[in-house]
TORMI-924845 format. One record per residue (C-alpha): y negated, z negated, x negated. Coordinates in steps of 0.001 Angstrom, whole numbers, padded with zeros to 6 digits, always signed. Layout:
% TORMI-924845
YZX ...
This chain:
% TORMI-924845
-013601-022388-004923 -016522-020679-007126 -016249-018576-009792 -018377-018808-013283 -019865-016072-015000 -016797-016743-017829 -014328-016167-014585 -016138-012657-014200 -015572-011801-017842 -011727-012789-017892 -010895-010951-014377 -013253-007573-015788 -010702-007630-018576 -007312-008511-016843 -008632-005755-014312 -009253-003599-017552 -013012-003053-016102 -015885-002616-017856 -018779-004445-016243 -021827-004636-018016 -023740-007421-018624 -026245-007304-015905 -024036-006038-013587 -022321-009671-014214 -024618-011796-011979 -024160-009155-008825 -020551-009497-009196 -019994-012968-009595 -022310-013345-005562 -020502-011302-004141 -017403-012325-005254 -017728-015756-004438 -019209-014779-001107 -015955-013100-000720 -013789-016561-001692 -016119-018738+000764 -015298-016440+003507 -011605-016800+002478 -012098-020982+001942 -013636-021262+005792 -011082-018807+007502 -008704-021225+006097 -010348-024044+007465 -009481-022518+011176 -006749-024387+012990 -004126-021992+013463 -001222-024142+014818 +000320-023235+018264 -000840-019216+017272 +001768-016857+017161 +001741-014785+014130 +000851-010788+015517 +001041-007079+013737 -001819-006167+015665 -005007-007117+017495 -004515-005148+020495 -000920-005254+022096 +000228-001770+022589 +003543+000381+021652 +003558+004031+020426 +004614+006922+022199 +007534+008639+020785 +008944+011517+021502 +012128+012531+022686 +014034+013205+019365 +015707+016709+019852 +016795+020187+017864 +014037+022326+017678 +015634+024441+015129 +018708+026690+014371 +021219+025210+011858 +020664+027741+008882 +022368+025473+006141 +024580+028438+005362 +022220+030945+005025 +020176+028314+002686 +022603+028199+000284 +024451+031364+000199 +020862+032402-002102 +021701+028644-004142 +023361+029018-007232 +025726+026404-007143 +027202+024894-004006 +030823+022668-003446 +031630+021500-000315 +028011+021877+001593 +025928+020423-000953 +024027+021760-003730 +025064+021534-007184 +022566+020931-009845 +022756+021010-014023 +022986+017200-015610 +019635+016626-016623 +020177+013173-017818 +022935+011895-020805 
């Protein structure tokens, strides 16, 4: 697939670019240098490949998932201004 110089001028103003005139030319190489890259990695036969989430096949450390911190929910919102039932109440904001 190529693009024409018209191509340019309709993607500049879906994209709501400005691209100047002789800017036009540089853009329209290296975008279709860009869509023959995509046209021969689509040519590779990728059957019998199993699809991956990346190239190198490791798993993250975690850490242990513990309390590091004292529960201070009450002294939170003893300072709120509104509170029912553990949770903060706020004004309606929206009708």
């Amino acid at each position: 697939m190529s693009l024409t110089p018209d191509d340019i001028g309709r993607l500049a103003r879906l994209a709501r670019i400005a691209i100047e005139p002789e800017e036009s030319h540089a853009v329209l190489d290296r975008l279709n240098r860009v869509l023959a890259l995509v046209d021969e990695m689509r040519r590779v036969d990728t059957r019998g490949i199993e699809p991956m989430a990346h190239a190198v096949d490791v798993t993250q450390r975690l850490r242990p998932d513990e309390v590091r911190e004292a529960d201070q929910r009450d002294a939170y919102q003893s300072v709120a201004p509104a509170v029912q039932e553990g949770l903060y109440l706020v004004p309606k904001v929206i009708e």
